[in-house]
N, CA, C and O atoms as CSV, one atom per row, in Angstrom:
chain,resi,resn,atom,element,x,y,z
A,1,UNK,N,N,-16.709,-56.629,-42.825
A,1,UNK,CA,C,-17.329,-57.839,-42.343
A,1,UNK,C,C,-18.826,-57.771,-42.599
A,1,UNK,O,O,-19.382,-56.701,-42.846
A,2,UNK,N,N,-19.413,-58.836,-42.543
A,2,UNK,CA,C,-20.592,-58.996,-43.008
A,2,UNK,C,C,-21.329,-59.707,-42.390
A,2,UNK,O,O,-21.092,-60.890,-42.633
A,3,UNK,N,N,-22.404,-59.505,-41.450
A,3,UNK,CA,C,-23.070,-59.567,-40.828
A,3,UNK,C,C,-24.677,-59.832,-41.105
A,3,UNK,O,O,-25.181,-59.001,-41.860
A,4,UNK,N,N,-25.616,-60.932,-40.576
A,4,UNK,CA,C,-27.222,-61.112,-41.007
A,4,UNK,C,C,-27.657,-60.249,-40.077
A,4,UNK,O,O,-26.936,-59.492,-39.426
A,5,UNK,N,N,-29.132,-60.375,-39.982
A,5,UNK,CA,C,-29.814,-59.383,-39.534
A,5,UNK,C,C,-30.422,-59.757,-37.913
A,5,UNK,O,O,-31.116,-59.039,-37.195
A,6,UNK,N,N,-29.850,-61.246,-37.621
A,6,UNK,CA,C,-29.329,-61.196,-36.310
A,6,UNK,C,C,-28.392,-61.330,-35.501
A,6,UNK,O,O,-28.318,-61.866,-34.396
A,7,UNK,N,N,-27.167,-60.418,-36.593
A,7,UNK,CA,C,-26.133,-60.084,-36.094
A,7,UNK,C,C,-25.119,-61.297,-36.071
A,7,UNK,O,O,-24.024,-61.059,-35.563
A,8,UNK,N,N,-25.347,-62.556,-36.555
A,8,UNK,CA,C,-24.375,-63.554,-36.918
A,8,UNK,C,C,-23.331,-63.353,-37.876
A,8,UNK,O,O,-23.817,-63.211,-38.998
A,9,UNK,N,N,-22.014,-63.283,-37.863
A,9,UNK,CA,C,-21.131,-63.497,-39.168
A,9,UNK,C,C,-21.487,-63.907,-40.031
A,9,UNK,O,O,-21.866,-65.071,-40.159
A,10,UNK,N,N,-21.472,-63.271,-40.663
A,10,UNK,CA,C,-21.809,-64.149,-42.698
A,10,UNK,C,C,-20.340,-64.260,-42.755
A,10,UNK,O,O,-19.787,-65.309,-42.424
A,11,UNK,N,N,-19.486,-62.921,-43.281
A,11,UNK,CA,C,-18.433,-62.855,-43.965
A,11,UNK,C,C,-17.596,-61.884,-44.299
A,11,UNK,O,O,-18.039,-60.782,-43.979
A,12,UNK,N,N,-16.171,-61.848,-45.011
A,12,UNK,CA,C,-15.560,-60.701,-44.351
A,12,UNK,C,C,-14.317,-60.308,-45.845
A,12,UNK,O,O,-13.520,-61.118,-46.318
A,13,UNK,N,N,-14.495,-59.020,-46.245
A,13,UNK,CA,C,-13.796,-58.762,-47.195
A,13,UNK,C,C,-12.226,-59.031,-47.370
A,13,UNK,O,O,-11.947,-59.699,-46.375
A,14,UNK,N,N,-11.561,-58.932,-47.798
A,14,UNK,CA,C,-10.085,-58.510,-47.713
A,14,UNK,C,C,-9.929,-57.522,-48.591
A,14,UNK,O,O,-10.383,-57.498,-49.735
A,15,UNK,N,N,-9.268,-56.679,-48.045
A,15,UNK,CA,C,-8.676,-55.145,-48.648
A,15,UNK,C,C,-8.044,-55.642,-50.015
A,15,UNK,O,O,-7.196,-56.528,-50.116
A,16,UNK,N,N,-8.574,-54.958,-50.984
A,16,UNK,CA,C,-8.066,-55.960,-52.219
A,16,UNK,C,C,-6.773,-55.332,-52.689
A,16,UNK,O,O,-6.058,-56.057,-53.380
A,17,UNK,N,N,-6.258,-53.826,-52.372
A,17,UNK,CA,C,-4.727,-53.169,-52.565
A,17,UNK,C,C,-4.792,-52.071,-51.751
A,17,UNK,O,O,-5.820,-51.501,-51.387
A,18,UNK,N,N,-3.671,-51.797,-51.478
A,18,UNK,CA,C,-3.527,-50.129,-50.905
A,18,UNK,C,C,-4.079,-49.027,-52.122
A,18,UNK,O,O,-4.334,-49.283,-53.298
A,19,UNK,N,N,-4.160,-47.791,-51.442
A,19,UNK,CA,C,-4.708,-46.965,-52.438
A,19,UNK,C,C,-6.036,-47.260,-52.532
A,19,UNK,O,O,-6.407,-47.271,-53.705
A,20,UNK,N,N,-6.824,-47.483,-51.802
A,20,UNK,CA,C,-8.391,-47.694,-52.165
A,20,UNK,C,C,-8.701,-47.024,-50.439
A,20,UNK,O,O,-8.039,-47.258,-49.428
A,21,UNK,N,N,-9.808,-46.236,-50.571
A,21,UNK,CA,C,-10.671,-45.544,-49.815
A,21,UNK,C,C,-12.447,-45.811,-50.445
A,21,UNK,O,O,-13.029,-45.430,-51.461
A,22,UNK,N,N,-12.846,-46.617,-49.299
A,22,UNK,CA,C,-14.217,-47.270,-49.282
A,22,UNK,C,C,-15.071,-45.717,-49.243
A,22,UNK,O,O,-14.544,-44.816,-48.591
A,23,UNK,N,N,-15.958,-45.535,-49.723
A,23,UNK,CA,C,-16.454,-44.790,-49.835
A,23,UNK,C,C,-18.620,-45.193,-49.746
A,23,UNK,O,O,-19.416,-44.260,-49.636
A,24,UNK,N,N,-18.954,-46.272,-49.805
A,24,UNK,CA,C,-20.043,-46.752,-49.848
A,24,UNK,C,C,-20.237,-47.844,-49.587
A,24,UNK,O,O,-19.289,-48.589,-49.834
A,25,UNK,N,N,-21.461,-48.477,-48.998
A,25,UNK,CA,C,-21.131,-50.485,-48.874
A,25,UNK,C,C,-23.174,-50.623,-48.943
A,25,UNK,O,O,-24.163,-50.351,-48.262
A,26,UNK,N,N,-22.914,-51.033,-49.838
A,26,UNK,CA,C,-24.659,-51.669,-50.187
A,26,UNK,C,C,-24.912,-53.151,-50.045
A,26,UNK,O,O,-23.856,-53.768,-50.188
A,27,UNK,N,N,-26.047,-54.005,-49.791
A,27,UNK,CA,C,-26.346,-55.078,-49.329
A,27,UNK,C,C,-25.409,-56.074,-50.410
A,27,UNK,O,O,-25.279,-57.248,-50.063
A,28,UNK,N,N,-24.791,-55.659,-51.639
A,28,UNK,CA,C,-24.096,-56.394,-52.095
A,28,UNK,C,C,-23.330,-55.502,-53.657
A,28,UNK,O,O,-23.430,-55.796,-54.848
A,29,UNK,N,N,-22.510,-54.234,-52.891
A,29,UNK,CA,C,-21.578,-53.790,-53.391
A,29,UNK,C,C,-20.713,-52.788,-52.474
A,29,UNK,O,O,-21.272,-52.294,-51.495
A,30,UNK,N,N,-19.419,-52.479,-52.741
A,30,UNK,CA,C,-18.505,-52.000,-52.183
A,30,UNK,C,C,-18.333,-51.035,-53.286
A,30,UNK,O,O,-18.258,-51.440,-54.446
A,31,UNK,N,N,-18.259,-49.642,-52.957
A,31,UNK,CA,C,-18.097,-48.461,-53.962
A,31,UNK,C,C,-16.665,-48.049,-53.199
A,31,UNK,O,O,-16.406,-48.321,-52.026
A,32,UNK,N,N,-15.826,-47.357,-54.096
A,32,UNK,CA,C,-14.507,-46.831,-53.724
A,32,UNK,C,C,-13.534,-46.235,-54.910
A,32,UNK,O,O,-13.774,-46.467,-56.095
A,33,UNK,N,N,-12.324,-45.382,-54.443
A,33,UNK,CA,C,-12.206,-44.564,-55.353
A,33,UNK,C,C,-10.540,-45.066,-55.111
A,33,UNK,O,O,-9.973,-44.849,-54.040
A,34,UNK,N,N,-9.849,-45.778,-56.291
A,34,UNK,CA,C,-8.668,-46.296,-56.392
A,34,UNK,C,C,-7.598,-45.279,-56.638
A,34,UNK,O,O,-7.808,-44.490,-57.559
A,35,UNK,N,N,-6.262,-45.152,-55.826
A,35,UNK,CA,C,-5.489,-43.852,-56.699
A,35,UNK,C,C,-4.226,-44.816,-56.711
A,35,UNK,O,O,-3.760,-45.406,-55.737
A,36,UNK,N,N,-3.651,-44.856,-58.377
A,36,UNK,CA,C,-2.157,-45.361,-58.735
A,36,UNK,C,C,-1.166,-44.798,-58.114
A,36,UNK,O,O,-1.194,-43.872,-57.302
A,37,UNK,N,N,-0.427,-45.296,-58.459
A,37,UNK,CA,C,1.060,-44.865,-57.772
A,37,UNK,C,C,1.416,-43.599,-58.604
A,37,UNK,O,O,2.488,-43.012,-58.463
A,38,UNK,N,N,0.339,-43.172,-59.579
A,38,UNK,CA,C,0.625,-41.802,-60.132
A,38,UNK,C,C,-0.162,-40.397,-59.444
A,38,UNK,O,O,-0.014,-39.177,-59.512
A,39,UNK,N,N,-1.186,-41.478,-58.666
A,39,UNK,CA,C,-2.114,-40.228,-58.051
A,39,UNK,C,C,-3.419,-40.559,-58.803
A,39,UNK,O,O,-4.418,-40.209,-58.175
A,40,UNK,N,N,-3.672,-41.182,-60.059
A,40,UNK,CA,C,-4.841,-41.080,-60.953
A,40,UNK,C,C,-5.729,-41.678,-60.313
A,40,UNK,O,O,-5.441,-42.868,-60.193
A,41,UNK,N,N,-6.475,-41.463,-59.945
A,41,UNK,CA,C,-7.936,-41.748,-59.073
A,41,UNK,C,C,-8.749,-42.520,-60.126
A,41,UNK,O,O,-8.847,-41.770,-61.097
A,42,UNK,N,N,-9.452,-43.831,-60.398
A,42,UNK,CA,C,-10.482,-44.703,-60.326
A,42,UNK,C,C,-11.271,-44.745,-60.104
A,42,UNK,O,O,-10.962,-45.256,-59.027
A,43,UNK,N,N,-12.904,-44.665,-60.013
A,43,UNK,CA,C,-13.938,-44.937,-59.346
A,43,UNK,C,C,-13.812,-46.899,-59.597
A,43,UNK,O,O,-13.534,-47.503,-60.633
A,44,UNK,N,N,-14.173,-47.515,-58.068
A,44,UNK,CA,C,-14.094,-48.910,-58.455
A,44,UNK,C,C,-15.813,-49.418,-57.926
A,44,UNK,O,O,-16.583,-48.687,-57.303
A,45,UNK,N,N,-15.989,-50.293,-58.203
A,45,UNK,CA,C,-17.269,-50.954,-57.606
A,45,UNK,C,C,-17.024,-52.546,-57.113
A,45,UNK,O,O,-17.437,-53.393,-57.905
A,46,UNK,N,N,-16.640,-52.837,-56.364
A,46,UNK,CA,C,-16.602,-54.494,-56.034
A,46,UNK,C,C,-17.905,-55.429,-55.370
A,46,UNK,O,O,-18.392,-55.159,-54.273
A,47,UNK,N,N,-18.389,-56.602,-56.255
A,47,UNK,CA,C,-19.805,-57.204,-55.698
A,47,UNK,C,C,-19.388,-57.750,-54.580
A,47,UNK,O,O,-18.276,-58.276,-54.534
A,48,UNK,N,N,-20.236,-57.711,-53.475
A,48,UNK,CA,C,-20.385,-58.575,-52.728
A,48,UNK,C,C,-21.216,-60.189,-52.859
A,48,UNK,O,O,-22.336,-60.211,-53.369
A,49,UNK,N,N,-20.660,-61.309,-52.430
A,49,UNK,CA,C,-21.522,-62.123,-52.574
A,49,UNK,C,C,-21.812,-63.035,-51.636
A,49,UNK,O,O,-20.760,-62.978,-51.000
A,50,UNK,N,N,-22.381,-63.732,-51.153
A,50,UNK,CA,C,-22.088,-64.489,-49.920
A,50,UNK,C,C,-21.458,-66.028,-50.448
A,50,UNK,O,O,-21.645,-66.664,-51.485
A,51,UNK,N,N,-20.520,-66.335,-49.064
A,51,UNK,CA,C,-19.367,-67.064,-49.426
A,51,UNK,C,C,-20.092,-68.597,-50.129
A,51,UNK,O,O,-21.316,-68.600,-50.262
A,52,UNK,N,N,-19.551,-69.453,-50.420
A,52,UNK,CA,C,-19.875,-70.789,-50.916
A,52,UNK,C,C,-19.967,-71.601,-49.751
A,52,UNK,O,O,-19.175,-71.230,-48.885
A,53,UNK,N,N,-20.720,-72.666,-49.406
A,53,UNK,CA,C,-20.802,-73.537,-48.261
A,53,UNK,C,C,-19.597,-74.229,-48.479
A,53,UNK,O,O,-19.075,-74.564,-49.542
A,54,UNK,N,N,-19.101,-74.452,-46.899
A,54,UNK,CA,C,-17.997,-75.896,-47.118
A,54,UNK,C,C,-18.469,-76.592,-47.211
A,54,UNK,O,O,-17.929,-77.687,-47.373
Protein backbone atom coordinates (compact mmCIF):
# COMPACT_ATOMS: atom_id res chain seq x y z
CA UNK A 1 0.00 0.00 0.00
CA UNK A 2 0.97 3.33 -0.65
CA UNK A 3 0.77 5.98 1.39
CA UNK A 4 1.66 10.31 1.13
CA UNK A 5 3.58 11.87 3.53
CA UNK A 6 0.57 12.66 5.58
CA UNK A 7 -0.21 9.36 5.82
CA UNK A 8 -3.34 9.45 3.37
CA UNK A 9 -3.87 6.38 0.94
CA UNK A 10 -2.51 6.92 -2.40
CA UNK A 11 -2.59 3.24 -3.44
CA UNK A 12 -2.16 -0.34 -3.25
CA UNK A 13 -0.29 -3.11 -5.21
CA UNK A 14 -1.65 -6.50 -6.06
CA UNK A 15 0.65 -9.46 -5.66
CA UNK A 16 1.29 -9.95 -9.28
CA UNK A 17 1.96 -14.24 -8.85
CA UNK A 18 2.99 -16.60 -6.23
CA UNK A 19 6.63 -17.27 -6.10
CA UNK A 20 7.72 -13.69 -5.67
CA UNK A 21 9.43 -12.52 -2.35
CA UNK A 22 9.58 -8.55 -2.13
CA UNK A 23 12.79 -7.88 -1.27
CA UNK A 24 13.02 -3.81 -1.63
CA UNK A 25 10.27 -0.95 -2.20
CA UNK A 26 11.63 2.55 -3.41
CA UNK A 27 9.46 5.77 -3.87
CA UNK A 28 8.58 4.17 -7.20
CA UNK A 29 9.93 0.59 -7.59
CA UNK A 30 9.29 -2.82 -6.16
CA UNK A 31 12.57 -5.08 -6.30
CA UNK A 32 11.99 -8.97 -5.88
CA UNK A 33 13.32 -12.23 -6.68
CA UNK A 34 10.76 -14.56 -8.82
CA UNK A 35 11.23 -18.54 -8.48
CA UNK A 36 9.37 -20.90 -11.39
CA UNK A 37 7.79 -23.84 -10.75
CA UNK A 38 11.36 -25.19 -11.50
CA UNK A 39 12.96 -23.37 -8.60
CA UNK A 40 14.88 -20.89 -11.20
CA UNK A 41 15.04 -17.69 -9.38
CA UNK A 42 14.55 -14.17 -11.42
CA UNK A 43 15.60 -10.95 -10.18
CA UNK A 44 12.26 -8.79 -11.05
CA UNK A 45 11.85 -4.96 -10.74
CA UNK A 46 8.15 -3.65 -10.93
CA UNK A 47 7.47 0.48 -11.35
CA UNK A 48 5.42 1.95 -9.20
CA UNK A 49 3.19 4.68 -10.42
CA UNK A 50 0.50 6.60 -8.97
CA UNK A 51 -2.98 5.54 -9.99
CA UNK A 52 -4.93 7.65 -12.84
CA UNK A 53 -7.73 10.06 -11.51
CA UNK A 54 -11.37 8.89 -11.87
Amino acid sequence: MGFDTDGRFLCHLDHPHDGLTAYEFGPDFWLGVHADELGVETVVVYELTMPEAA
